[in-house]
C-alpha positions, 0 to 999 in steps of 0.5 A, spaced: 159 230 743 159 226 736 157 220 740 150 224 742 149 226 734 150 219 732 145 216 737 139 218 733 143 214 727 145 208 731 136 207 733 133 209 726 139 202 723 137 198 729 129 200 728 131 197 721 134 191 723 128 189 728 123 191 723 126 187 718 127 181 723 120 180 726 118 180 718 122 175 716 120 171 722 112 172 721 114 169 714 117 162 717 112 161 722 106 164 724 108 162 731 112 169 730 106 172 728 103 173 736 104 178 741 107 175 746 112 172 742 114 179 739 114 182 745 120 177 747 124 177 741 123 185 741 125 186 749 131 182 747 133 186 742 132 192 745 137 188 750 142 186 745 142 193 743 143 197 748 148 192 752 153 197 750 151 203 753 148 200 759 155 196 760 158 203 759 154 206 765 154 200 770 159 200 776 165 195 775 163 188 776 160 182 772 154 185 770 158 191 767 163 185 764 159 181 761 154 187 758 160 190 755 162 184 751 155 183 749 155 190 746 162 189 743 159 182 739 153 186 737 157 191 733 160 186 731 154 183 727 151 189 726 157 191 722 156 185 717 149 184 717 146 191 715 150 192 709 147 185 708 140 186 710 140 193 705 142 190 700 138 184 699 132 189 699 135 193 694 136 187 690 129 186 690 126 193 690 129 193 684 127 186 681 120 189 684 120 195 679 124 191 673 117 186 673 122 181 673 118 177 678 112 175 680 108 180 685 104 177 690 103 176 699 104 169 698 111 170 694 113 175 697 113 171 703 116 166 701 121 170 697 123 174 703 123 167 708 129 164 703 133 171 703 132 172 710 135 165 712 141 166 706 142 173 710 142 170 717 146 165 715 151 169 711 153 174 717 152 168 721 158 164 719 162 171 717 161 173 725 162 166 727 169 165 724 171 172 725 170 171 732 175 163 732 180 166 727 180 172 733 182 167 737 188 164 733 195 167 734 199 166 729 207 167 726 209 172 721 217 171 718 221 177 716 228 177 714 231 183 714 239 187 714 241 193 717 249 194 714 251 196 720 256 193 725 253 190 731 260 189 736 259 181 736 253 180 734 252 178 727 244 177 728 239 179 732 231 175 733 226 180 735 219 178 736 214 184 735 208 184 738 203 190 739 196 191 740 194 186 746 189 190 748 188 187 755 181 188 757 174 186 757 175 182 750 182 180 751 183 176 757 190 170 759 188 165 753 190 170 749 196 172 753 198 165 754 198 163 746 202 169 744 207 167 749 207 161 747 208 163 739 214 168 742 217 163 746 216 158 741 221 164 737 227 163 741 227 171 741 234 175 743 229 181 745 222 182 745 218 189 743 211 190 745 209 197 741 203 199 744 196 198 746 198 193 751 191 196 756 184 197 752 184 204 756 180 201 763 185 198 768 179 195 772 177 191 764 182 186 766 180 179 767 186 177 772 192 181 773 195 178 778 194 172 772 196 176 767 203 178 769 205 172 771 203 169 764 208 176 761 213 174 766 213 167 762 217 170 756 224 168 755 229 172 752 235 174 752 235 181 753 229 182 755 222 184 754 220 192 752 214 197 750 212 204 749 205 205 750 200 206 744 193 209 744 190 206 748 194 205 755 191 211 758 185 211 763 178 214 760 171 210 759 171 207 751 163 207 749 163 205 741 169 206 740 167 214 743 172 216 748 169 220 754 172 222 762 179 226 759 181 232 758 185 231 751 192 234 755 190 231 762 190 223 758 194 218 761 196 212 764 193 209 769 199 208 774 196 202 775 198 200 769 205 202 769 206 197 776 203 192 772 208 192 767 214 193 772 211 186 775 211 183 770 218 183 768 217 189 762 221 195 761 217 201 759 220 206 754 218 213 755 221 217 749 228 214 751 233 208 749 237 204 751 244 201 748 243 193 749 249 189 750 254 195 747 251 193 740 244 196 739 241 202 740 233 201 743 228 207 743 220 207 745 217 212 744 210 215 746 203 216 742 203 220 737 197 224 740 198 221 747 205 222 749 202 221 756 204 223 763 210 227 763 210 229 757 207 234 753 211 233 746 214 227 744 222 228 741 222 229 734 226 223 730 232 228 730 232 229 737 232 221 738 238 219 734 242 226 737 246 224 741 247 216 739 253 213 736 250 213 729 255 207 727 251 202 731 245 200 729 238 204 731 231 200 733 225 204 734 218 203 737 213 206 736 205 205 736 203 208 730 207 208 723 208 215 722 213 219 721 217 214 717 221 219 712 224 223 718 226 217 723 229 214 716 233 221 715 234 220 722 239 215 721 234 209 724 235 202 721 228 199 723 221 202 725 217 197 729 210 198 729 202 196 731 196 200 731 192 200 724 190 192 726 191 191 719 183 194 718 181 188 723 175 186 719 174 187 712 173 191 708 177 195 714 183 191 711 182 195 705 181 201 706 186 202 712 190 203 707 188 209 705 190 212 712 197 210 712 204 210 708 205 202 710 199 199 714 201 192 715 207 189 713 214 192 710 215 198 707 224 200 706 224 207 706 232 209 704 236 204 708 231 203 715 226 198 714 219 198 717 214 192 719 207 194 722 203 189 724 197 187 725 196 186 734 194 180 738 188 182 739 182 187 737 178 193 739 171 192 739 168 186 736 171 179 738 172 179 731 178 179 725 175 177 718 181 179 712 185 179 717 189 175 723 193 176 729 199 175 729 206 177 733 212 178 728 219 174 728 224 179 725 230 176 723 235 182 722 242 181 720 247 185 721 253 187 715 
């Protein structure tokens, strides 16, 4: 329903966005100043900015596929270039008012030719190398030590990942380069914490593709997730969700097949103690447990029944409830989620939302690393920020 109140918001930004282009345009070349041309440079506008509504509404296929990844682009431009474009024209109203500068039809043009061409440019090499650094998976270290003991085993090389979110935007290079960068970690256990899908089975580019790739991570105790936000089957428009009743979301089973192929143990609000040494617990969503589950287990009831002596790793999607998992006795928190804001100045103010939004926080005697997630949701798009898998070097003493 807030998708419907915002509409009308959505095309009074882009009426604006238009008017401010076809102006800048006519000032570079009277070319620009002819019907025709403006009606062409209207229809495509008028087809940028609507791709996400109409690959929203379309049947599964290619055209849908590729409207979708159009819309998530242009959200991803509108969300530099108007802030940009608004403040330029502040900028010169102000400048205007203060007769700071000479006023006249022809300065003006000239005046608006050269901002126009700083602006366009501007948000055109922030989307640009947004959309490269998005593509690039890099490696974040962190050192840690639980003292505790863990049998025979002195140390232990996790590898987090978290936020894949598979779909429309994210396809098998991405899943390949962060194979590859866990592989690369020679990892004795590696978690996925949520958000593996992007809401719609039929978003995949190639399944079959997609879990041989997983199937190619090597680890020693294997590989293991718990389901995030995302992992549920519902139609995502702007980043509004429809279709679902909120007790009736849930994964697709498809999903749920797809990890078992591909060679990766879902966790369901439950652990499992790994080689007599180490407890590992997933659990769901805080706000969507999912199929089976109408309340997740409190950080109480997960530690109830386990041998606190040996050393507790929690899963868990969204960084929450860090004080009671602490209490709880666990040793360490891994998380996913906020993507670390994504794109600036989101890296910012993400930290206003939660206690540890990226990186590692200690809380008592656990410790706690979110990270920022392979890929995106939304825009194809990562500025501040980066896409990472986490190697977690723990040492227990």
């Amino acid at each position: 329903m807030l998708a419907v109140y915002l509409s009308p918001v959505y095309i009074l930004l882009n009426v604006y966005m238009l008017g401010w282009l076809l102006r800048w345009m006519k000032t570079c070349s009277s070319h620009f100043g002819r019907k025709s041309v403006r009606i062409v440079i209207v229809t495509v506008y008028i087809v940028l900015s609507t791709a996400v509504l109409t690959g929203f509404l379309l049947p599964a296929g290619t055209l849908e596929r590729l409207l979708k990844l159009t819309g998530n682009y242009w959200l991803g431009v509108m969300l530099y270039a108007l802030p940009v474009i608004a403040v330029a024209d502040v900028i010169r109203l102000i400048l205007q008012r203060a007769k700071r500068i000479e006023w006249s039809e022809q300065a003006g043009r000239k005046r608006l030719a050269v901002a126009g061409t700083v602006c366009i440019a501007a948000v055109a090499v922030l989307c640009i190398a947004g959309a490269v650094n998005a593509r690039i998976v890099r490696t974040t270290d962190y050192e840690i030590t639980v003292r505790k003991d863990a049998g025979e085993l002195e140390g232990l090389n996790i590898v987090l990942a978290a936020d894949l979110h598979m779909g429309y935007n994210v396809g098998c290079s991405q899943i390949e380069k962060m194979v590859d960068r866990i592989n690369e970690q020679n990892p004795d256990i590696v978690v996925l914490a949520g958000d593996i899908f992007d809401n719609e089975y039929e978003a995949l580019e190639d399944p079959g593709r997609l879990i041989s790739i997983l199937k190619g991570i090597k680890s020693t105790y294997g590989t293991y997730a718990c389901y995030g936000n995302h992992d549920i089957e519902e139609k995502i428009l702007a980043g509004f969700t429809f279709g679902n009743k909120k007790d009736k979301k849930e994964s697709d089973v498809r999903m749920d097949a797809f990890l078992e192929k591909a060679g990766i143990t879902l966790l369901r609000d439950e652990g499992v103690l790994v080689d007599d040494s180490f407890y590992l617990y997933g659990r769901p969503d805080m706000h969507r447990p999912g199929r089976g589950i109408q309340k997740r287990k409190t950080p109480e009831e997960i530690t109830e029944g386990m041998d606190k002596r040996l050393p507790i790793i929690v899963i868990d999607h969204e960084p929450a409830e860090l004080d009671e998992l602490a209490a709880a006795g666990v040793d360490v928190d891994l998380c996913g989620h906020t993507h670390n804001g994504q794109t600036f100045p989101g890296n910012l103010t993400i930290r206003l939302m939660w206690e540890n939004a990226y990186g590692y926080l200690q809380k008592g005697q656990m410790h706690n690393i979110v990270t920022s997630g392979v890929g995106v949701f939304g825009p194809y798009i990562r500025v501040g920020t980066k896409a990472e898998i986490c190697a977690v070097r723990v040492e227990f003493n």
